[in-house]
C-alpha positions as CSV (number, residue, x, y, z in Angstrom):
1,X,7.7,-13.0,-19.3
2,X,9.8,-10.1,-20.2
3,X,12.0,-11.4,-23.2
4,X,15.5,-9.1,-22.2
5,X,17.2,-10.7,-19.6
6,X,20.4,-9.6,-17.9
7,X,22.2,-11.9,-15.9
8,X,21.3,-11.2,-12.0
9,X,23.5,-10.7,-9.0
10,X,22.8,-11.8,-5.1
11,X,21.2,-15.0,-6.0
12,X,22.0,-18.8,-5.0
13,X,20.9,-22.0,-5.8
14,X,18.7,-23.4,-3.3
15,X,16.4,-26.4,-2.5
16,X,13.8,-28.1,-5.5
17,X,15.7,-26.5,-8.3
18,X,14.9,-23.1,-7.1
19,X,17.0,-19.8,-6.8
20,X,17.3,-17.7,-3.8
21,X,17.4,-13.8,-4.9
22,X,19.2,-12.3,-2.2
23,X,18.9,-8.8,-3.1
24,X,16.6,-8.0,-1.0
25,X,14.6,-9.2,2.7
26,X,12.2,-10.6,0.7
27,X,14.9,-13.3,-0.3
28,X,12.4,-14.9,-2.9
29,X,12.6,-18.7,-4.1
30,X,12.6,-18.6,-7.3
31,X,11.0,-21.3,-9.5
32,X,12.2,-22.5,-13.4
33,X,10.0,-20.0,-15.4
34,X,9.0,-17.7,-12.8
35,X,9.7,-14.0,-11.3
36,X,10.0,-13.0,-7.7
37,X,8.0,-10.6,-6.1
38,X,9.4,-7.5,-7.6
39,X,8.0,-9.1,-11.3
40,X,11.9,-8.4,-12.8
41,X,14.0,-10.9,-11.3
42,X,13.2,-14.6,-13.3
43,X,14.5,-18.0,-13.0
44,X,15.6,-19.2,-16.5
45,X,17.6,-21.9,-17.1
46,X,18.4,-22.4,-13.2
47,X,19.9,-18.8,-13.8
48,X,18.0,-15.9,-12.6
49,X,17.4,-12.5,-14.9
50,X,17.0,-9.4,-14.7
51,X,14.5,-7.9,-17.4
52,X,14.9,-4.1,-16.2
53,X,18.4,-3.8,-17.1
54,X,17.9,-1.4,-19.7
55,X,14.9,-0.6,-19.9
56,X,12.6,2.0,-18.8
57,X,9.4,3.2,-18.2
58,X,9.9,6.9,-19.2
59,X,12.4,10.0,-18.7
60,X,11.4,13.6,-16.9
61,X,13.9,16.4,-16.1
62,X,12.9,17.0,-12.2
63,X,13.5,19.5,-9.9
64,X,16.1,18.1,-7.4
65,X,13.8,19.1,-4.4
66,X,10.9,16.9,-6.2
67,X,12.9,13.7,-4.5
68,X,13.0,15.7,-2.2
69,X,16.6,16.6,-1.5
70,X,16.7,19.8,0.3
71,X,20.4,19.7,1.1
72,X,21.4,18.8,-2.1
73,X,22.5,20.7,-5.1
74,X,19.8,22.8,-4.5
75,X,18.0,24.7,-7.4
76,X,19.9,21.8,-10.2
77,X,17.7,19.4,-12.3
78,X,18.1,15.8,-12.4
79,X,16.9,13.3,-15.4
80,X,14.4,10.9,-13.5
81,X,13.8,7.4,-14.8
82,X,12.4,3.8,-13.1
83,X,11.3,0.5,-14.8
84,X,8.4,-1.7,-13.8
85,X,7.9,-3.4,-10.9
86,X,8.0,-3.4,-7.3
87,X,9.7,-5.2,-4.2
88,X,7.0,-3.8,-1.7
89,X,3.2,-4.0,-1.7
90,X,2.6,-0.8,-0.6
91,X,-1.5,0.1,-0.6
92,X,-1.7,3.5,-1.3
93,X,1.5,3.6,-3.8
94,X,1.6,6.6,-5.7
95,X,3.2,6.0,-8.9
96,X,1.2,1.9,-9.1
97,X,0.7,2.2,-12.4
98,X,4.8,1.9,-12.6
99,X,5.4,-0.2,-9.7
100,X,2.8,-2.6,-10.3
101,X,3.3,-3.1,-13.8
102,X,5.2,-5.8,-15.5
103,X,7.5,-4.5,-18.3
104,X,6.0,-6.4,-20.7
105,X,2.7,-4.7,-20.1
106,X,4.0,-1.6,-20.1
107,X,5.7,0.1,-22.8
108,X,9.2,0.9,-22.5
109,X,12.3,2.8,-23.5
110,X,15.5,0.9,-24.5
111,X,18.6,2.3,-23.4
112,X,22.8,1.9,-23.0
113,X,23.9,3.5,-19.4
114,X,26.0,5.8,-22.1
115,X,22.3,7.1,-23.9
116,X,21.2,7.9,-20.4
117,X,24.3,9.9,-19.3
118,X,24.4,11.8,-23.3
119,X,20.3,12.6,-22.3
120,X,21.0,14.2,-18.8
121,X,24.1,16.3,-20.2
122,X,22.0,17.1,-23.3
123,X,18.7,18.1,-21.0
124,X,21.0,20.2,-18.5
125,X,20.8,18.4,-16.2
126,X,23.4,18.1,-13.1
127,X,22.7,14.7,-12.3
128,X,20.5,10.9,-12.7
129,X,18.1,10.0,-10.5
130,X,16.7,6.7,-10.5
131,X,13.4,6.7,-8.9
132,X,9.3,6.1,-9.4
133,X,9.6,2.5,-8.8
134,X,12.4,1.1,-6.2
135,X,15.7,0.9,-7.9
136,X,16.5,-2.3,-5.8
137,X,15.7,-4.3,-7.6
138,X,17.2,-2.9,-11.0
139,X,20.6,-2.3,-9.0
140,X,22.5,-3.9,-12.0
141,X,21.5,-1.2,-14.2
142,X,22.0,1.5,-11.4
143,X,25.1,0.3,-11.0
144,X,26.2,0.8,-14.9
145,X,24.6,3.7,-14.9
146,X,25.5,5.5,-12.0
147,X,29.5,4.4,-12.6
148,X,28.9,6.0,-16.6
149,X,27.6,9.6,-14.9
150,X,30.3,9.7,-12.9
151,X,32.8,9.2,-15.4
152,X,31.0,11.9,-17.5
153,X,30.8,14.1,-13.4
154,X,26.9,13.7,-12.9
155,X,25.4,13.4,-9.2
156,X,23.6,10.0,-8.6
157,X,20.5,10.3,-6.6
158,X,18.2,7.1,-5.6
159,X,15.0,7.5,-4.2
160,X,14.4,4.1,-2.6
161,X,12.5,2.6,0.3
162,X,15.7,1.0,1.7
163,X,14.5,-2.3,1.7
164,X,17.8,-3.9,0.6
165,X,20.0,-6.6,1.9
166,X,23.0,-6.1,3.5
167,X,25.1,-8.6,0.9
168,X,23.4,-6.3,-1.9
169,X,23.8,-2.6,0.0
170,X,27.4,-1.5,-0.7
171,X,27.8,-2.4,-4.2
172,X,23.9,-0.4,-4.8
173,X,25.3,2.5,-3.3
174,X,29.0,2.3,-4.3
175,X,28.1,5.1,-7.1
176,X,25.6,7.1,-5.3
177,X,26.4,10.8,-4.0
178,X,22.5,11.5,-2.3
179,X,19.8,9.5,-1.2
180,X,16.4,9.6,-0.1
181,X,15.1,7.3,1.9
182,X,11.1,6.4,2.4
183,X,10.6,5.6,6.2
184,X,6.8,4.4,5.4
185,X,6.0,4.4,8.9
186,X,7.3,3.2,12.3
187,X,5.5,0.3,13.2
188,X,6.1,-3.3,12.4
189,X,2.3,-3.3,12.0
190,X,2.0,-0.8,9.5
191,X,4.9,-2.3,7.5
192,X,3.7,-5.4,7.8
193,X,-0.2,-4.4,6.9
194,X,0.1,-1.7,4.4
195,X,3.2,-2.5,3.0
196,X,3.6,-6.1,2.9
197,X,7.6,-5.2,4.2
198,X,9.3,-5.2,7.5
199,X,10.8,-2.7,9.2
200,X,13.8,-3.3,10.7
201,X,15.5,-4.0,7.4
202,X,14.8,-0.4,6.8
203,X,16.2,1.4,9.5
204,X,19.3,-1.5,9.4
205,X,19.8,0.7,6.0
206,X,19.4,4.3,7.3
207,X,22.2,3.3,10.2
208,X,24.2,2.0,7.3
209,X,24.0,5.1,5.1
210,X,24.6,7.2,8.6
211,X,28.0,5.9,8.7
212,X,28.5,6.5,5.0
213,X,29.6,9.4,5.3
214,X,29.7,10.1,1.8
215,X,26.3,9.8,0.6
216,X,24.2,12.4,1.2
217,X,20.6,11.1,3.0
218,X,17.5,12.6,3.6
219,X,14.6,10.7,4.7
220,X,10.7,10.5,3.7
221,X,7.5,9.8,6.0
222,X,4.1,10.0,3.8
223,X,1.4,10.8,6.6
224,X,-1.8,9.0,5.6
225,X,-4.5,10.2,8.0
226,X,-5.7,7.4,10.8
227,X,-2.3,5.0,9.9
228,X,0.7,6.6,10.8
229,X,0.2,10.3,11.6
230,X,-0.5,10.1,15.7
231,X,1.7,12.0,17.8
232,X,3.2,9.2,19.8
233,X,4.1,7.4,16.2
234,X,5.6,10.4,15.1
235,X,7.4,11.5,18.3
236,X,9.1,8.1,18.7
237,X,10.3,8.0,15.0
238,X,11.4,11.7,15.6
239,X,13.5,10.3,18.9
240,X,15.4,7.4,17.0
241,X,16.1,9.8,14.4
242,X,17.8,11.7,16.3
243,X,19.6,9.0,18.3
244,X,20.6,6.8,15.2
245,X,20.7,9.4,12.1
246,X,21.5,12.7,14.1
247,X,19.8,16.2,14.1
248,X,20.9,17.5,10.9
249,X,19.4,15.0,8.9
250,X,16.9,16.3,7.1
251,X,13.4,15.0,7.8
252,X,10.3,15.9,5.3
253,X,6.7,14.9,5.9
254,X,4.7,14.5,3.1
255,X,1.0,14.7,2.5
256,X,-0.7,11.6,0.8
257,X,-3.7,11.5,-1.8
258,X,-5.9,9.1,-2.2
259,X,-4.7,6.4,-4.7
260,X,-4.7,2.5,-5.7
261,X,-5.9,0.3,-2.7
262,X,-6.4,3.0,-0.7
263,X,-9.1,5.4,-1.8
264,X,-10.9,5.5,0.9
265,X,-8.8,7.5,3.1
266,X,-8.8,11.1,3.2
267,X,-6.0,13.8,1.8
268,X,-3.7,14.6,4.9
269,X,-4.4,18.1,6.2
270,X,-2.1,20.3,5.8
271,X,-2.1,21.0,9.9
272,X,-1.0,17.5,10.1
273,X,2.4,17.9,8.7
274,X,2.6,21.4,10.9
275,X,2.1,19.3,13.9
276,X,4.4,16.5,12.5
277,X,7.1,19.3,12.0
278,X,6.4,20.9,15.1
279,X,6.8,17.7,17.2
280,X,10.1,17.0,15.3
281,X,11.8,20.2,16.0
282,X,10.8,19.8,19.6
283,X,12.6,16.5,19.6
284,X,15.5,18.5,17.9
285,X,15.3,17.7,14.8
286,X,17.0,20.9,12.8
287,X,15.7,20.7,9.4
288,X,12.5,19.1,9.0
289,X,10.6,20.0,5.9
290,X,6.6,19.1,4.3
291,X,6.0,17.9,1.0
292,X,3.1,17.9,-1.7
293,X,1.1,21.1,0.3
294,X,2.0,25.0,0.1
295,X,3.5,26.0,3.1
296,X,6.8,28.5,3.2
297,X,7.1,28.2,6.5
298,X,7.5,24.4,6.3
299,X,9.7,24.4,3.2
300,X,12.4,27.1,3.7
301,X,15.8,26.0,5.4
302,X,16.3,28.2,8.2
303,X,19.9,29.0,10.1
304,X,19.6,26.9,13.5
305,X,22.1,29.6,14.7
306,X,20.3,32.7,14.1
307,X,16.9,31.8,12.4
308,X,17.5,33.5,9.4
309,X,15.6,32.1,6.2
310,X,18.3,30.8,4.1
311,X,16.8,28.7,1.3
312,X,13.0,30.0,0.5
313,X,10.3,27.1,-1.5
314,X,7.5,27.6,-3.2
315,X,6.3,23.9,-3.2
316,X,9.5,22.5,-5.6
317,X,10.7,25.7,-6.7
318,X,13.3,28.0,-5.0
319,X,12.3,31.7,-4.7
320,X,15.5,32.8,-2.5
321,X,18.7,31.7,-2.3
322,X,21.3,32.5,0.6
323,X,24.1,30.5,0.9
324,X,27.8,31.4,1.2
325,X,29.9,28.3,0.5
326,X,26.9,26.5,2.5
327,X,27.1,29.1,5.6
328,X,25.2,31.5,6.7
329,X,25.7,35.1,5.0
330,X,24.5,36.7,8.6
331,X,26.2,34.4,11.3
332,X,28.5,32.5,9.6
333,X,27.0,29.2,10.8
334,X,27.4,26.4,8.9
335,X,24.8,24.5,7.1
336,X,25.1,20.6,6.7
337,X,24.6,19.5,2.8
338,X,26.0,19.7,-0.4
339,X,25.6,23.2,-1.7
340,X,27.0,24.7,-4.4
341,X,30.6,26.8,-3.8
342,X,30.4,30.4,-4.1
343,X,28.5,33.3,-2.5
344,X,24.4,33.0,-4.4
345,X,23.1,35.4,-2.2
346,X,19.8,36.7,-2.9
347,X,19.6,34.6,-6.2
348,X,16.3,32.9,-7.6
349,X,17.3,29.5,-8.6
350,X,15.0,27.2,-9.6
351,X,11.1,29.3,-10.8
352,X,9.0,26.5,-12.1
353,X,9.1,23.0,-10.7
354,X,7.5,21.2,-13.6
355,X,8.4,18.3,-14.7
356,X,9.1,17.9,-18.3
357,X,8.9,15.1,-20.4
358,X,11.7,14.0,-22.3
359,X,12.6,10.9,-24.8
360,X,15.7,9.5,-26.3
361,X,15.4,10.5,-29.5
C-alpha cells in the first residue's frame, strides 16, 4: 500500500465493515486494508484514501492536438501529467505500464496543485491536461488543480474514458474548459470483453457533457482490426452521435498498435480510418478527424460551408492556419470551437509535435 493518503470523496459505509467508492460504476466494496479496482482508492481505518492526490507519474509539454483536441486552442501546448492506476481493464491499453501500475511500484513526482500551475506557466504552456491514466479516479487532485490554473488563467483539459458516476460528474468537471472523451467501442460486448466496463455509463456522460455547454468535447474511437472497426459498428455509433451529441462534435478515429494483452492483433490500416471517416461524414458528421497515421486529408478542418481547408495537420503539428475569430476568411462561416481571437491567417502554429520531458525541479 501506497503510504500518502488523501481523504476520498463519493464513498459510504456499507455492509461487513466495508466502504462503497462511489466515484465510479464500478462502485467497489472496499475492505479494511485494501484498494478498489483502480489500485488508488484504500480502505483505512473504515475511511477510504486516495494515494494519487499529489502524486504523479511524470510531466510532458504536449501538443494540444496530441489529446486530440482539434477545436481547441489549437497550435497551444499543454503540461500533461497522470498517476498510477486504472478504473478500466482495457486489453490493449496503451500507456499500461502507467495504468496498470501501483504507485508504489512506480516512481513518482511529488507535487502541490500550485508547483503544477508554476511548471505549466514556466514551460509556456496555455493550459493542464490531466491524462495517460483516467483522471477519475484522482478527481480530488483534478479538482485542486484545475481550480489553482484557473485562478492563475490556464485551460483544463481531461482526457478520460467517461466512466464516472453521475453523484461524482459535476464536481470532476466543475473546473474543466475541454474534454476528450474515449468511446472504446459501441457494443456492450466489447465493453464488457475488452474493457472489463459498461457502456451505457459512458454515453450517460457524453449526453451530460452535451448539455454542458461550457465544456468543450471531442470524442475518441481507437479502431482495433476484427473488434470494433465493421461498418455497421461504426455506422450506428456515427448515427447516435449525431442524434445525442450533434454534428459539430468532433469525431477522431484512431489507429491502434499492438500492445499489453493484445499483441496479437494487427496495426489498423490506414484505409480503415478513411472508411471510418467516410461513413461518418455520410452520416453527417462535420468534423471527423484520424489519429496516430499520416493523412492530411483526414486531419485538416475543412469549412462545411465552402470546403476550404482551414486548419492543415501534419500528424500533431499544424502547418496552416486560417481562422478569423473562428470563421471562415473565404465565406464567413462559422466554425464551432474555441479558437483563438484575432485574424491568424496563413500562420504556422505549432511545427514539431514532440513531446518533451519536463521535471519539477
Amino acid at each position: 500500500m501506497a503510504t500518502r493518503l488523501h481523504p476520498a470523496r463519493w464513498w459510504h459505509a456499507a455492509e461487513r465493515d466495508k466502504l462503497r467508492c462511489t466515484l465510479c460504476p464500478r462502485y467497489c466494496l472496499i475492505g479494511e486494508g485494501q484498494a478498489g479496482f483502480c489500485y488508488i482508492r484504500q480502505n483505512h481505518g473504515g475511511r477510504l484514501w486516495s494515494t494519487g492526490y499529489g502524486q504523479s507519474t511524470g510531466f510532458a509539454v504536449d501538443p494540444i492536438e496530441k489529446k486530440p483536441l482539434n477545436h481547441f486552442l489549437p497550435g497551444e501546448r499543454v503540461l500533461s501529467f497522470g498517476t498510477a492506476g486504472c478504473n478500466l481493464g482495457c486489453k490493449f491499453c496503451q500507456n499500461w505500464d502507467i495504468s496498470k501500475a501501483k504507485l508504489d511500484e512506480h516512481a513518482s513526482e511529488v507535487a502541490t496543485p500550485e508547483e503544477i500551475v508554476a511548471l505549466a506557466r514556466r514551460t509556456g504552456c496555455a493550459g493542464v491536461a490531466y491524462t495517460y491514466n483516467d483522471p477519475v479516479i484522482w478527481a480530488e487532485f483534478v479538482i485542486d488543480v484545475a481550480r489553482a490554473a484557473h485562478a492563475a488563467g490556464l485551460a483544463n483539459i481531461l482526457v478520460t474514458a467517461g466512466y464516472v458516476t453521475a453523484e461524482a460528474r459535476a464536481d470532476l468537471f466543475e473546473h474543466i474548459d475541454a474534454t476528450n472523451v474515449d468511446l472504446k467501442g459501441f457494443t456492450e460486448e466489447f465493453y464488457h470483453r475488452v474493457t472489463l466496463s459498461h457502456l451505457e455509463p459512458v454515453l450517460d456522460t457524453l449526453v451530460w457533457l452535451r448539455r454542458e455547454q461550457r465544456i468543450w468535447t471531442e470524442v475518441t474511437t481507437l479502431l482495433i482490426p476484427g473488434l470494433n472497426d465493421g461498418d455497421d459498428e461504426i455506422a450506428r455509433e456515427c448515427d447516435w452521435f449525431v442524434e445525442h451529441l450533434g454534428a459539430d462534435t468532433p469525431l477522431h478515429f484512431t489507429a491502434f498498435h499492438p500492445d499489453f494483452r493484445m499483441r496479437d492483433r494487427p496495426r489498423t490500416p490506414a484505409a480503415t480510418l478513411r472508411r471510418a471517416r467516410t461513413i461518418a461524414r455520410a452520416r453527417g458528421i462535420r468534423y471527423c478527424y484520424v489519429g496516430n497515421v499520416h493523412d492530411a486529408e483526414g486531419q485538416t478542418t475543412f469549412c462545411p460551408g465552402c470546403r476550404a481547408p482551414l486548419i492543415e495537420r501534419d500528424w500533431h503539428a499544424i502547418r496552416l492556419y486560417r481562422l478569423d475569430d473562428g470563421r471562415c476568411p473565404d465565406c464567413g462561416t462559422h466554425i464551432p470551437g474555441r479558437f483563438h481571437p484575432g485574424a491568424h491567417r496563413g500562420r504556422e502554429r505549432q511545427t514539431s509535435g514532440r513531446r518533451v520531458g519536463v521535471s519539477l525541479a
